[in-house]
DSSP file (Angstrom, degrees, kcal/mol; ACC not computed):
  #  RESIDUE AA STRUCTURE BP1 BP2  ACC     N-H-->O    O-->H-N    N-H-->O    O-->H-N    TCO  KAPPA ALPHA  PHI   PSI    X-CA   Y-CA   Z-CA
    1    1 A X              0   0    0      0, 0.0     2,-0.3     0, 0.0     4,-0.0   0.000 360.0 360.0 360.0 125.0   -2.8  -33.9   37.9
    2    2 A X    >   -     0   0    0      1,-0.1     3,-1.0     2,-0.0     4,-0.2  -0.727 360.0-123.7-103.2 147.7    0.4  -31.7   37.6
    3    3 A X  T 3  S+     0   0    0     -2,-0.3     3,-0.2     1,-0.3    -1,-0.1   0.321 106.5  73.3 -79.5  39.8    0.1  -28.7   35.6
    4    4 A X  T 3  S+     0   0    0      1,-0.2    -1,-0.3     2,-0.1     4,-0.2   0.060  89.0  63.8-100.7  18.4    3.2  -29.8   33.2
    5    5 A X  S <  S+     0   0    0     -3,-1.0    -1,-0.2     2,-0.1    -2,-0.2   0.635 112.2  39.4-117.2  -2.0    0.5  -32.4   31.9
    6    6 A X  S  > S+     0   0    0     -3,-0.2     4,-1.7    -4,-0.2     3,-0.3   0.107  77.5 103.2 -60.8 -12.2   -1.2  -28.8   30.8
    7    7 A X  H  > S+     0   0    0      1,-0.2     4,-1.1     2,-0.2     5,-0.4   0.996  79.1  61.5 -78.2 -39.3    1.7  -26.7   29.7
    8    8 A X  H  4 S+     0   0    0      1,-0.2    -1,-0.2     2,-0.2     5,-0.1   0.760 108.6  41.0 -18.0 -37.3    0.4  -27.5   26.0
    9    9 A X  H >> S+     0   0    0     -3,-0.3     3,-4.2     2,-0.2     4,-3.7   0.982 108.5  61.0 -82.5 -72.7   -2.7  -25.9   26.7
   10   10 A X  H 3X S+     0   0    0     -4,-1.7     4,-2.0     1,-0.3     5,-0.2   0.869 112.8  38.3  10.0 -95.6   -0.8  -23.0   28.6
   11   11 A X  H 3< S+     0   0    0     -4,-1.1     4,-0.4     1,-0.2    30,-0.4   0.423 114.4  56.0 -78.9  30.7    1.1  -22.1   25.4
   12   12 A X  H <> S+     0   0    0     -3,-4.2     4,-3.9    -5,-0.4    -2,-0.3   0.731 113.5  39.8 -91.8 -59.1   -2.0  -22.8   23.3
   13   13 A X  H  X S+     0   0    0     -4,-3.7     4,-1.4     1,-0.3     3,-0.3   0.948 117.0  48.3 -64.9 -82.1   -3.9  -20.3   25.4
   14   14 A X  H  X S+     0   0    0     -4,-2.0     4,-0.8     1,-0.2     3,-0.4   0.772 110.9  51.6 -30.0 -65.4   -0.9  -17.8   25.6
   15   15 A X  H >> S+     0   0    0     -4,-0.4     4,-2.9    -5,-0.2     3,-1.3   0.949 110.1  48.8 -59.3 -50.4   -0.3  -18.0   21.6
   16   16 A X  H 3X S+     0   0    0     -4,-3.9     4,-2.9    -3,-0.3    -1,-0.2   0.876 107.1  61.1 -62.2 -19.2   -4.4  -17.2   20.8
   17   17 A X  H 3X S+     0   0    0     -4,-1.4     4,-0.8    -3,-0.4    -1,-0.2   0.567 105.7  41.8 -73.4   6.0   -3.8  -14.4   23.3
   18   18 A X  H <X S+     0   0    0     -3,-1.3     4,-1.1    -4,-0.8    -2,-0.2   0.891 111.1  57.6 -96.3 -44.0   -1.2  -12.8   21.1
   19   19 A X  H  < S+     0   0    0     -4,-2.9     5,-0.3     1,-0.2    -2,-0.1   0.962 113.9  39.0 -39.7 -50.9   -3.2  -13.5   18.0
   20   20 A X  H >X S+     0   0    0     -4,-2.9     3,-2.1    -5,-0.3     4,-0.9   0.946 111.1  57.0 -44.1 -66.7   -5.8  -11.6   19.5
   21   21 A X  H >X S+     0   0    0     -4,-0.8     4,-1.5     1,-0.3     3,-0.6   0.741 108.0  49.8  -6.9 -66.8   -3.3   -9.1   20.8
   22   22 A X  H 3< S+     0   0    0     -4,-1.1    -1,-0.3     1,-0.3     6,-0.2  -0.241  95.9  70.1-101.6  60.6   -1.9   -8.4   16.9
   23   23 A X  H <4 S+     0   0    0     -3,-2.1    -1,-0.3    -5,-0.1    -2,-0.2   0.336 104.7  39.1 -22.0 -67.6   -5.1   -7.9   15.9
   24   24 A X  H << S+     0   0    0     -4,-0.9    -2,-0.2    -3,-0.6    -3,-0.1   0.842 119.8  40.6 -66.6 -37.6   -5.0   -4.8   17.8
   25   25 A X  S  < S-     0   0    0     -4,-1.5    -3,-0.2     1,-0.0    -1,-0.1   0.735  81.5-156.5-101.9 -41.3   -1.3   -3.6   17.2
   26   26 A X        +     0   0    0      1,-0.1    -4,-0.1     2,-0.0    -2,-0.1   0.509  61.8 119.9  71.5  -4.4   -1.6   -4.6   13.1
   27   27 A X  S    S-     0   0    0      1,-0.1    -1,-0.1     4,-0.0    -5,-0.1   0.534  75.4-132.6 -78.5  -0.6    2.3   -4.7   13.7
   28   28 A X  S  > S+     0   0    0     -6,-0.2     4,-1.4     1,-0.0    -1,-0.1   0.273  83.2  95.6  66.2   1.9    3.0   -8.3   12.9
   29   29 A X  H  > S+     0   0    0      2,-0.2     4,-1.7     3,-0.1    36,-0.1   0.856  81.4  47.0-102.0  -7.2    5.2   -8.9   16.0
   30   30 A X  H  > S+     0   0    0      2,-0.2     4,-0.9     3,-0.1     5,-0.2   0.963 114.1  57.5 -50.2 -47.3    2.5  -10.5   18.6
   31   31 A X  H >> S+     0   0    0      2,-0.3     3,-3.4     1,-0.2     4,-2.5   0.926 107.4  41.4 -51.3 -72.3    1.9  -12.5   15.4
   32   32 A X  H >X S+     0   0    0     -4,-1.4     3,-1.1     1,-0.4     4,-0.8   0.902 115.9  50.6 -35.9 -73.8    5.5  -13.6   15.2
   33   33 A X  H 3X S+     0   0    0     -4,-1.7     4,-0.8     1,-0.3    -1,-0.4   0.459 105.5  55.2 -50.8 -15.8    5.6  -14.3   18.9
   34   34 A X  H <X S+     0   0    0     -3,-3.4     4,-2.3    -4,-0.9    -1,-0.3   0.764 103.4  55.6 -91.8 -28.3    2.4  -16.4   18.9
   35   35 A X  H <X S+     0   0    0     -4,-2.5     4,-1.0    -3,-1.1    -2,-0.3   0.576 107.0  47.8 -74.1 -10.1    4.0  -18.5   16.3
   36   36 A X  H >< S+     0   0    0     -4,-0.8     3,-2.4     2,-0.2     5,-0.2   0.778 113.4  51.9 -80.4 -96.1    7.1  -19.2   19.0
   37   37 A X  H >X S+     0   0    0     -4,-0.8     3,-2.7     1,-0.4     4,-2.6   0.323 111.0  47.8 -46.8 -49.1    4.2  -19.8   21.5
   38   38 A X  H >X S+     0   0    0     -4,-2.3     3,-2.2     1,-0.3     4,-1.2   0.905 109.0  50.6  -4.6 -87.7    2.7  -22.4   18.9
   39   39 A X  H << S+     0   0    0     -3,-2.4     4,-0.3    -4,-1.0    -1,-0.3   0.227 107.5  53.8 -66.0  -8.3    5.8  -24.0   18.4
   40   40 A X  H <> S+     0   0    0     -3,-2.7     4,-3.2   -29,-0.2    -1,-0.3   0.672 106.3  54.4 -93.4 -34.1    6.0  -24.3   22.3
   41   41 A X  H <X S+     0   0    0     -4,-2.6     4,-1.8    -3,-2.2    -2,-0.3   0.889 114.9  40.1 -69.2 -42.6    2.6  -26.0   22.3
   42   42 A X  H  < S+     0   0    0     -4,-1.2    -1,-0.2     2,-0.2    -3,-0.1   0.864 102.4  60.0 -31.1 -61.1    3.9  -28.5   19.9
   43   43 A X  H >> S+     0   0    0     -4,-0.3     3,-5.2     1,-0.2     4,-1.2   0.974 107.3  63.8 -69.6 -57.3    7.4  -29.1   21.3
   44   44 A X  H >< S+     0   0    0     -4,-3.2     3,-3.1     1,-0.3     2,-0.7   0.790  91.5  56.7 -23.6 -73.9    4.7  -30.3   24.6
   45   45 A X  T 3< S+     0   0    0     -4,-1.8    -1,-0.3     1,-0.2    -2,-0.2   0.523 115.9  39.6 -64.4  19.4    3.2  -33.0   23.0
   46   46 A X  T <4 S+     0   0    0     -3,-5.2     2,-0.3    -2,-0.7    -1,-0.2   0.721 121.4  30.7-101.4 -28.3    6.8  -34.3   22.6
   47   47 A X    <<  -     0   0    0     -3,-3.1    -1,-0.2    -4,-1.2     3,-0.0  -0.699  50.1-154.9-129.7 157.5    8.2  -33.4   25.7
   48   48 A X  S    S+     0   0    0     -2,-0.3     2,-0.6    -3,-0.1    -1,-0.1   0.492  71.3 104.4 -98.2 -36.6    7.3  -32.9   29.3
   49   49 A X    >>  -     0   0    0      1,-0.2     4,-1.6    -5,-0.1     3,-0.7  -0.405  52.3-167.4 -77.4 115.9   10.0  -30.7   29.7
   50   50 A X  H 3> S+     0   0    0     -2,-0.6     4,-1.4     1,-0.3    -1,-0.2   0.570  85.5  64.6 -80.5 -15.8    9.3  -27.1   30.0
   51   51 A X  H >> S+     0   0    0      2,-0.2     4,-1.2     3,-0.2     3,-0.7   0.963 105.0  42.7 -26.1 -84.6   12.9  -26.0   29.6
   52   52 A X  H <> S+     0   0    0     -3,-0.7     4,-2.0     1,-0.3    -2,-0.2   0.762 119.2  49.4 -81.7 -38.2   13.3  -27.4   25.7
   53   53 A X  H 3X S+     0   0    0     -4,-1.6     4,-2.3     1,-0.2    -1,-0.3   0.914 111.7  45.0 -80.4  -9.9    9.6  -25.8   25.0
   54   54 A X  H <X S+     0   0    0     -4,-1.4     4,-1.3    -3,-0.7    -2,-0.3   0.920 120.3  44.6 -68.5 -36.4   10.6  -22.5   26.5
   55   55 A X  H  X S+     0   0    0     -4,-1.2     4,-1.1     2,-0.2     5,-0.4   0.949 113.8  46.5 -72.0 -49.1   13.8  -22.9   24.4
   56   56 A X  H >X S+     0   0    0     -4,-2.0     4,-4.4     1,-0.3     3,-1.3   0.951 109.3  54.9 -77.3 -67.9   12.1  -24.0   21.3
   57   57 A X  H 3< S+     0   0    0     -4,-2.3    -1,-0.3     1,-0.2    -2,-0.2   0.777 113.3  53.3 -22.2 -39.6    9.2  -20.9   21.5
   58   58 A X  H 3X S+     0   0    0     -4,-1.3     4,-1.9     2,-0.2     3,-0.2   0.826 101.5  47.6 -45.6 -58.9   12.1  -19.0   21.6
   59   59 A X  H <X S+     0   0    0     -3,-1.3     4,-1.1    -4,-1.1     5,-0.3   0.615 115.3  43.9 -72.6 -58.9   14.0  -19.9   19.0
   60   60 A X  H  < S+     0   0    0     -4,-4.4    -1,-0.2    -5,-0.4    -2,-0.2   0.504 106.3  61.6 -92.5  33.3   11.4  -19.8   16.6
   61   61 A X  H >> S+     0   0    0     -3,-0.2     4,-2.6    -4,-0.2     3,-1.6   0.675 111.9  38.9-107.7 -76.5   10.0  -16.5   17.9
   62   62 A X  H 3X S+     0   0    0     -4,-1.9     4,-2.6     1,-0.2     5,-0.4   0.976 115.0  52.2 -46.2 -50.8   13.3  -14.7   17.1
   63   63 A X  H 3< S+     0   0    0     -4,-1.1     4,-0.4     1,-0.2     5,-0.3   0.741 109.7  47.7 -37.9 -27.5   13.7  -16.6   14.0
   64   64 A X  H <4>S+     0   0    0     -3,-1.6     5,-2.0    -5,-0.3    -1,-0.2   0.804 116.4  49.5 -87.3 -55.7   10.0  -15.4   13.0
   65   65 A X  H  <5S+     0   0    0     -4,-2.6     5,-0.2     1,-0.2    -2,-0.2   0.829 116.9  37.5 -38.7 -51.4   11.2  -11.9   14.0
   66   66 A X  T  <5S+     0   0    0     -4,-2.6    -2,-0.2    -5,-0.1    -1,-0.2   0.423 130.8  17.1 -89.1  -6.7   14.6  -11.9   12.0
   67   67 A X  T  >5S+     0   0    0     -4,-0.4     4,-0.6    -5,-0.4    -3,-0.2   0.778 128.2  34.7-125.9 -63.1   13.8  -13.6    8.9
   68   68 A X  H  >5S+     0   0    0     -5,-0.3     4,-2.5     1,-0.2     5,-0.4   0.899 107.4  56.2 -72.2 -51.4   10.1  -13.7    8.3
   69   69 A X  H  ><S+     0   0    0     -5,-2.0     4,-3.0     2,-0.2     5,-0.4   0.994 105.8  51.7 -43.1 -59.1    8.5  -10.5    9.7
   70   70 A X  H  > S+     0   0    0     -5,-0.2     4,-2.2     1,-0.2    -1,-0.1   0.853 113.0  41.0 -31.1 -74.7   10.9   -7.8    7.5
   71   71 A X  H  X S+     0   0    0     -4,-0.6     4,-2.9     2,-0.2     5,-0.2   0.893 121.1  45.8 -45.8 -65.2   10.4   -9.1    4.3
   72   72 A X  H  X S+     0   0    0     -4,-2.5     4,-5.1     1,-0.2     5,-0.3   0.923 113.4  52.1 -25.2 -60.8    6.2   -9.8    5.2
   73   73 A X  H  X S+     0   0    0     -4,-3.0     4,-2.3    -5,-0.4     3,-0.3   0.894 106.6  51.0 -63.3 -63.2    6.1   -6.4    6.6
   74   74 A X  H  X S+     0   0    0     -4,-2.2     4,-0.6    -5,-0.4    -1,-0.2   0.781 114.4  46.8 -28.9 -56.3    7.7   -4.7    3.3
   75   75 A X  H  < S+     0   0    0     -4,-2.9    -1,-0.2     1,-0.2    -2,-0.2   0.832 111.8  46.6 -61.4 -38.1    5.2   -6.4    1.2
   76   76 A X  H  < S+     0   0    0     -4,-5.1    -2,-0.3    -3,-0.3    -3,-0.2   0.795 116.0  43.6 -79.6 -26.4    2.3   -5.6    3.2
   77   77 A X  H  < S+     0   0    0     -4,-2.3     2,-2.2    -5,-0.3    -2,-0.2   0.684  91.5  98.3 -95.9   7.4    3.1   -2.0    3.6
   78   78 A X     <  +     0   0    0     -4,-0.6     2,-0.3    -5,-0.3    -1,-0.1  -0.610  53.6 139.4 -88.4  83.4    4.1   -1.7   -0.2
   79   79 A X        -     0   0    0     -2,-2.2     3,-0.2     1,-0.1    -3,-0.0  -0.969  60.6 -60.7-124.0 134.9    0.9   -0.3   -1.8
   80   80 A X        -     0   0    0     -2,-0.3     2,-0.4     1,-0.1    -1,-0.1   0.364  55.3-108.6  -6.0 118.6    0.2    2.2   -4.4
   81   81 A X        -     0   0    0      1,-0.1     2,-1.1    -3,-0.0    -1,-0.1  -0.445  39.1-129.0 -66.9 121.1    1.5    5.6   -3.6
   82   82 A X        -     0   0    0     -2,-0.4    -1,-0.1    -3,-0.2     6,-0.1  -0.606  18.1-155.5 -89.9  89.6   -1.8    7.5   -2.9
   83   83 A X        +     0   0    0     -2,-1.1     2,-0.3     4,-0.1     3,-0.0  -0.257  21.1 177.9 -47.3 130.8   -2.0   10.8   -5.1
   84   84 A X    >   +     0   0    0      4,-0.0     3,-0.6     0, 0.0     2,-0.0  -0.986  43.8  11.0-144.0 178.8   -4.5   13.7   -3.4
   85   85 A X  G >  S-     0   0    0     -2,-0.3     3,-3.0     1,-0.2     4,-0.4  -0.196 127.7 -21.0  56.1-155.2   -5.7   17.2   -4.1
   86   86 A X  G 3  S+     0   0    0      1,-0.3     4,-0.5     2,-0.2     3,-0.5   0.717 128.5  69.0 -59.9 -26.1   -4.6   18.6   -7.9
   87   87 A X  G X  S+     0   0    0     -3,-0.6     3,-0.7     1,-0.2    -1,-0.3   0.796  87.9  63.5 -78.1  -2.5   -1.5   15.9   -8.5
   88   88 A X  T <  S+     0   0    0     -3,-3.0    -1,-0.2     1,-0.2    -2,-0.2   0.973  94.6  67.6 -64.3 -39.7   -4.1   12.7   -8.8
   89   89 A X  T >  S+     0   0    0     -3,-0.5     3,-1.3    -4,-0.4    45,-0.3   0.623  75.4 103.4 -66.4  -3.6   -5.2   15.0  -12.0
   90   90 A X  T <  S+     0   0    0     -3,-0.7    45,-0.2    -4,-0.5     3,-0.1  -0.280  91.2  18.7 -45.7 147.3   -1.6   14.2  -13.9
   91   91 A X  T 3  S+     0   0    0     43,-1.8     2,-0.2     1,-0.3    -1,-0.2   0.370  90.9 131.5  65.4   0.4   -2.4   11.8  -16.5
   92   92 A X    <   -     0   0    0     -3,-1.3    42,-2.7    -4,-0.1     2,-0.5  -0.583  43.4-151.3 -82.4 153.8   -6.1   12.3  -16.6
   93   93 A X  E     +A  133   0A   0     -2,-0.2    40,-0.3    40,-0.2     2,-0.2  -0.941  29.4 142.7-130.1 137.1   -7.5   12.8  -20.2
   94   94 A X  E     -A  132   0A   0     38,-1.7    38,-2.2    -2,-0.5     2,-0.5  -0.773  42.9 -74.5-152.4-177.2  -10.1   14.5  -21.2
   95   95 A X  E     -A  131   0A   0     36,-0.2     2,-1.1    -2,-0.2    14,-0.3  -0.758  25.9-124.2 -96.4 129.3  -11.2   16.9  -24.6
   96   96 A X        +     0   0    0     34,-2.2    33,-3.6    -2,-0.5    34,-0.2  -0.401  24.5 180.0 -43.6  91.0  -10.4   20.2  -25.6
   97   97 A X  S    S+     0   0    0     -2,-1.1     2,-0.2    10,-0.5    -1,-0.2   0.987  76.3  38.0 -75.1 -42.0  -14.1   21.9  -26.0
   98   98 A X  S    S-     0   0    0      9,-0.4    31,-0.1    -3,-0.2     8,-0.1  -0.589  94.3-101.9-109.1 153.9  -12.0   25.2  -27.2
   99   99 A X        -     0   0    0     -2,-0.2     2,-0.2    29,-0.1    28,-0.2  -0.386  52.1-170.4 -74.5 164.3   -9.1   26.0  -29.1
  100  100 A X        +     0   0    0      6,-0.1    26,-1.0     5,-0.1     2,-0.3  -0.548  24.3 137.9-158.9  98.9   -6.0   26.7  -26.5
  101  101 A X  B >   -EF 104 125B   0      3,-0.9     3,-2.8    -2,-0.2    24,-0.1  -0.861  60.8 -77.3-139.0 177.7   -2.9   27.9  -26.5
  102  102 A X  T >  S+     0   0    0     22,-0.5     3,-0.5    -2,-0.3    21,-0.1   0.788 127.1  51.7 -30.3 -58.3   -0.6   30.4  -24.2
  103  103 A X  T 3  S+     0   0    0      1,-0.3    -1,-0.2    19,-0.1     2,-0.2   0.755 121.5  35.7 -52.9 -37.0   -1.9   33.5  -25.4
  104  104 A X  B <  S-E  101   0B   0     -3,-2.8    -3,-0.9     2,-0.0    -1,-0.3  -0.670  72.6-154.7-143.4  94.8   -5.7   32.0  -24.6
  105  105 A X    <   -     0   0    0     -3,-0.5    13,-0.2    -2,-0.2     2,-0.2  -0.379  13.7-162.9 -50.8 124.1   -6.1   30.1  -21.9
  106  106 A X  E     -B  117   0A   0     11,-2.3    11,-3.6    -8,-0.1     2,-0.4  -0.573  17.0-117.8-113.9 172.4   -9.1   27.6  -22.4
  107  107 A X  E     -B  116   0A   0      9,-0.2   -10,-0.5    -2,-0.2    -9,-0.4  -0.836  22.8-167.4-118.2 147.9  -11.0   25.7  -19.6
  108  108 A X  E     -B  115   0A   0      7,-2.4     7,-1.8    -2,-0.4     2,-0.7  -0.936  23.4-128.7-121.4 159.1  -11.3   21.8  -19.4
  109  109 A X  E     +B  114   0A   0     -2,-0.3     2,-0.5   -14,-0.3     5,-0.2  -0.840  33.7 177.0 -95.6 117.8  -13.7   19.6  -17.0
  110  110 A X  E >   -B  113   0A   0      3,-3.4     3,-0.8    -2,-0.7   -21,-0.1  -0.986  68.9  -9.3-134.7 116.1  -11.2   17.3  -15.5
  111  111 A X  T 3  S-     0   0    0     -2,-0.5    -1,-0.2     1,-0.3     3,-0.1   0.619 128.3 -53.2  60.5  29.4  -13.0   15.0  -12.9
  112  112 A X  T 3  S+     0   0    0      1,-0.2     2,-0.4    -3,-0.1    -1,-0.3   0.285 121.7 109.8  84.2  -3.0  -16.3   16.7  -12.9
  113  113 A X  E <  S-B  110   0A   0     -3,-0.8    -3,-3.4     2,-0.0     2,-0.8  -0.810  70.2-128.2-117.8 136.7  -14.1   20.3  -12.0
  114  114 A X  E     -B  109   0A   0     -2,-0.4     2,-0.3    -5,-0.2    -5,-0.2  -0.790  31.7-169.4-103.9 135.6  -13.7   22.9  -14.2
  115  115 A X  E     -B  108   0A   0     -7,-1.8    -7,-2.4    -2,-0.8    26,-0.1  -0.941  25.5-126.7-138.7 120.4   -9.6   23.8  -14.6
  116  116 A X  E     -Bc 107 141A   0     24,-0.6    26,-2.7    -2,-0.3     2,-0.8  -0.055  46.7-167.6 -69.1 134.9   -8.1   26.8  -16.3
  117  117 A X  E     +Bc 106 142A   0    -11,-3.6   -11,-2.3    24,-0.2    26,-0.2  -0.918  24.5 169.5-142.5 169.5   -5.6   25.2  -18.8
  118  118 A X  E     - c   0 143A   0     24,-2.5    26,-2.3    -2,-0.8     2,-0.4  -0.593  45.7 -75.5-102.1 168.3   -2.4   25.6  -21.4
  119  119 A X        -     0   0    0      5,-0.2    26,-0.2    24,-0.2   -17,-0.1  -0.945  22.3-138.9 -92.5 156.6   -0.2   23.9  -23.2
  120  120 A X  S    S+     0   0    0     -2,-0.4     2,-0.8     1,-0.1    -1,-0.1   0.760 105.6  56.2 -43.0 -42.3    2.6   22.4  -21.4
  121  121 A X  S >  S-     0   0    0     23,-0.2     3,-2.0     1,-0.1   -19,-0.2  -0.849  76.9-158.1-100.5 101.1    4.4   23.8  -24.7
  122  122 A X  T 3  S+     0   0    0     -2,-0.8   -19,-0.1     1,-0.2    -1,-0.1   0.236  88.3  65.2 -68.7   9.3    3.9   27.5  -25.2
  123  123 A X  T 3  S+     0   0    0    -21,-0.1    -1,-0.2   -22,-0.0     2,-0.1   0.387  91.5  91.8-105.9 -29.6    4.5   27.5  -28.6
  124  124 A X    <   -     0   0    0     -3,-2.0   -22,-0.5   -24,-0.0     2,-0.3  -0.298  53.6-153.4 -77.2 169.2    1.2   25.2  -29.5
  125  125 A X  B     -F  101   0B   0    -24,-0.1     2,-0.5    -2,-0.1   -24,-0.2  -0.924   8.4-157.6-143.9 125.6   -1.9   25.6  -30.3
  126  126 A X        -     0   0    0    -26,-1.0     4,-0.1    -2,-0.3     6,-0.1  -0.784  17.6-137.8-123.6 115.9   -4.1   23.0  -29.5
  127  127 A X    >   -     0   0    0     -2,-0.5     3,-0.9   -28,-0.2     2,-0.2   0.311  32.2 -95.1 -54.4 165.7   -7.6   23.0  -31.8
  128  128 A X  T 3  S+     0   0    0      1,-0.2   -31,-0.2   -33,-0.0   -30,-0.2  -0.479 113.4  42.8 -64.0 137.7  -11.0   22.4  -30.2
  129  129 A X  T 3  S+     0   0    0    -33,-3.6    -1,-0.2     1,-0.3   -32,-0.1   0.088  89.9 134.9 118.2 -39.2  -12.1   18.7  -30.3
  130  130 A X    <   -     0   0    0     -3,-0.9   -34,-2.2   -34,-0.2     2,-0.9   0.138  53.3-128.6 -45.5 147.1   -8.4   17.5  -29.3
  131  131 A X  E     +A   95   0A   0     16,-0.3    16,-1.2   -36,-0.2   -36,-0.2  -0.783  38.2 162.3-102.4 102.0   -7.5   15.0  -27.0
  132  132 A X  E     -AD  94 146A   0    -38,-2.2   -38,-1.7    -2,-0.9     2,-0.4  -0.461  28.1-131.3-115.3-166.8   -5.0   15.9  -24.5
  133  133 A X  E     -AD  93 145A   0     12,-1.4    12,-1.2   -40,-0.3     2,-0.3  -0.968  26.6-116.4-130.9 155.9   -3.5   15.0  -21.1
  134  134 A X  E     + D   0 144A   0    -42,-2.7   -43,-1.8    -2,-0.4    10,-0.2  -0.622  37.0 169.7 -92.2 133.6   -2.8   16.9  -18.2
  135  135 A X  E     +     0   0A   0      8,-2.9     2,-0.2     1,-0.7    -1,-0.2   0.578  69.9  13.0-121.2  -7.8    1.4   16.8  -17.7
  136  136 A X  E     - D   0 143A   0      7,-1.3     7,-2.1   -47,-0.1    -1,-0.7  -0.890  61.7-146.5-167.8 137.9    1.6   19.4  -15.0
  137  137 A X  E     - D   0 142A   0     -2,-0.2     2,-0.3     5,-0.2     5,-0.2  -0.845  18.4-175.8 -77.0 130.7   -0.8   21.6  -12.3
  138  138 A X        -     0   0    0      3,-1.0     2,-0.3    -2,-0.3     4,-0.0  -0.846  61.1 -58.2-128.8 104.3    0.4   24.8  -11.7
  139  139 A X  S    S-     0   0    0     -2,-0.3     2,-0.4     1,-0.2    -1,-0.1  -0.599 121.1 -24.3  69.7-142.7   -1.6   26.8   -9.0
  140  140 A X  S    S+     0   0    0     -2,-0.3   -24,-0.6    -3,-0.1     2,-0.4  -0.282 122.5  91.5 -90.5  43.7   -5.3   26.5  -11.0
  141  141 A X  E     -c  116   0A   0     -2,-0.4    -3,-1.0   -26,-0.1     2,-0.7  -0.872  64.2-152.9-151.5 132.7   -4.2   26.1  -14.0
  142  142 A X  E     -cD 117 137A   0    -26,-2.7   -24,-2.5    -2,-0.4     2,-0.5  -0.721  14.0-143.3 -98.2 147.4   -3.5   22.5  -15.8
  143  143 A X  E     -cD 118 136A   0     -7,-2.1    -8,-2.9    -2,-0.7    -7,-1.3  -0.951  25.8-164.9-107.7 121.2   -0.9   22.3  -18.5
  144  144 A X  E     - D   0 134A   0    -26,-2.3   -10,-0.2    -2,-0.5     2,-0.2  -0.972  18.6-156.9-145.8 136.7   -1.8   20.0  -21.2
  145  145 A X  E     - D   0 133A   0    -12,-1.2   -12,-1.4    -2,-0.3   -26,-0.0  -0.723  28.7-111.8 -75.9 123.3   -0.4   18.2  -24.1
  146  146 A X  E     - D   0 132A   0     -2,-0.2     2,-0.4   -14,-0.2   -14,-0.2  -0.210  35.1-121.1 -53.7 174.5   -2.2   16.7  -27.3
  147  147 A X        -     0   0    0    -16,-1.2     2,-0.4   -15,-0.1   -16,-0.3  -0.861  33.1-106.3-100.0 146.5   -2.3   12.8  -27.6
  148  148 A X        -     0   0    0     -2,-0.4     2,-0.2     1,-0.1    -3,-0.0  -0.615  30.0-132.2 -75.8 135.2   -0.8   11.7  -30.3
  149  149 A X        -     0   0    0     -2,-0.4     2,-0.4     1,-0.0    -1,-0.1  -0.495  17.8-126.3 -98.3 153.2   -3.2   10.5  -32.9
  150  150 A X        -     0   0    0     -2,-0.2     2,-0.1     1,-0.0    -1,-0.0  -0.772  34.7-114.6-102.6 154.3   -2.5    6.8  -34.6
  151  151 A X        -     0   0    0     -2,-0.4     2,-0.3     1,-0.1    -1,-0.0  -0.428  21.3-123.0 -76.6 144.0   -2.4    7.3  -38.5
  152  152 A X              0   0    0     -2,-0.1    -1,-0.1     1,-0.1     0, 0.0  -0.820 360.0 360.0 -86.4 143.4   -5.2    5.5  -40.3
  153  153 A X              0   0    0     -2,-0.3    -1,-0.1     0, 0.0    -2,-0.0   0.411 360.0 360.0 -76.2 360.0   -3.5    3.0  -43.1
């Protein structure tokens, strides 16, 4: 028994050791490269010759490299931009317990914290009971807008 009656196995063997491989690395190019080695295992059970499966592994290993991987790779690292500290609290909405405007700064509990606020607009005054949203952090102090109320008909 010559081992060309084996190489299948060979790049069988060789391809689950890349899998494994980008496991570790998360980088998607063992991946790419186990799918040449695949494609090598294949091209065996056509061929004896190890030439045309080296060629063939090859060939679809760059290809897997140039075409597939980018685009994969873009999508998988294209996730939701991850707010921390005081800018996650833009866009939270919460109630006015106290009336508030420039002159008297009121406090709101935004996220379980209590946070010195304004209005965004230094000209309002925004009554107790209101519903606003936070449009800006500056330093400790959130700057907040009413919501606009919808009209009853």
């Amino acid at each position: 028994m010559d081992w060309q009656d084996w190489d299948w196995a060979i790049w069988t063997a060789l391809g689950a050791l890349l899998v494994v491989g980008e496991l570790f690395s998360l980088d998607l190019i063992m991946l790419m490269l186990a799918t040449g080695a695949f494609a090598g295992a294949l091209t065996g059970a056509f061929t004896d010759s190890f030439v045309i499966q080296s060629i063939v592994a090859l060939v679809v290993s760059v290809s897997m490299l140039a075409v597939v991987r980018p685009g994969l790779a873009r999508r998988l690292h294209n996730g939701p931009e991850i707010q921390i500290g005081a800018q996650k609290l833009i866009g939270v909405q919460a109630i006015s317990p106290v009336e508030i405007s420039a002159h008297k700064p009121g406090q709101l509990k935004l996220e379980g914290e209590l946070w010195t606020a304004q209005p965004y607009d230094e000209t309002l005054v925004i009554a107790a009971g209101t519903p606003v949203e936070v449009l800006e952090i500056r330093g400790a102090t959130a700057y907040v807008h009413p919501l606009p109320e919808l009209g009853t008909p």
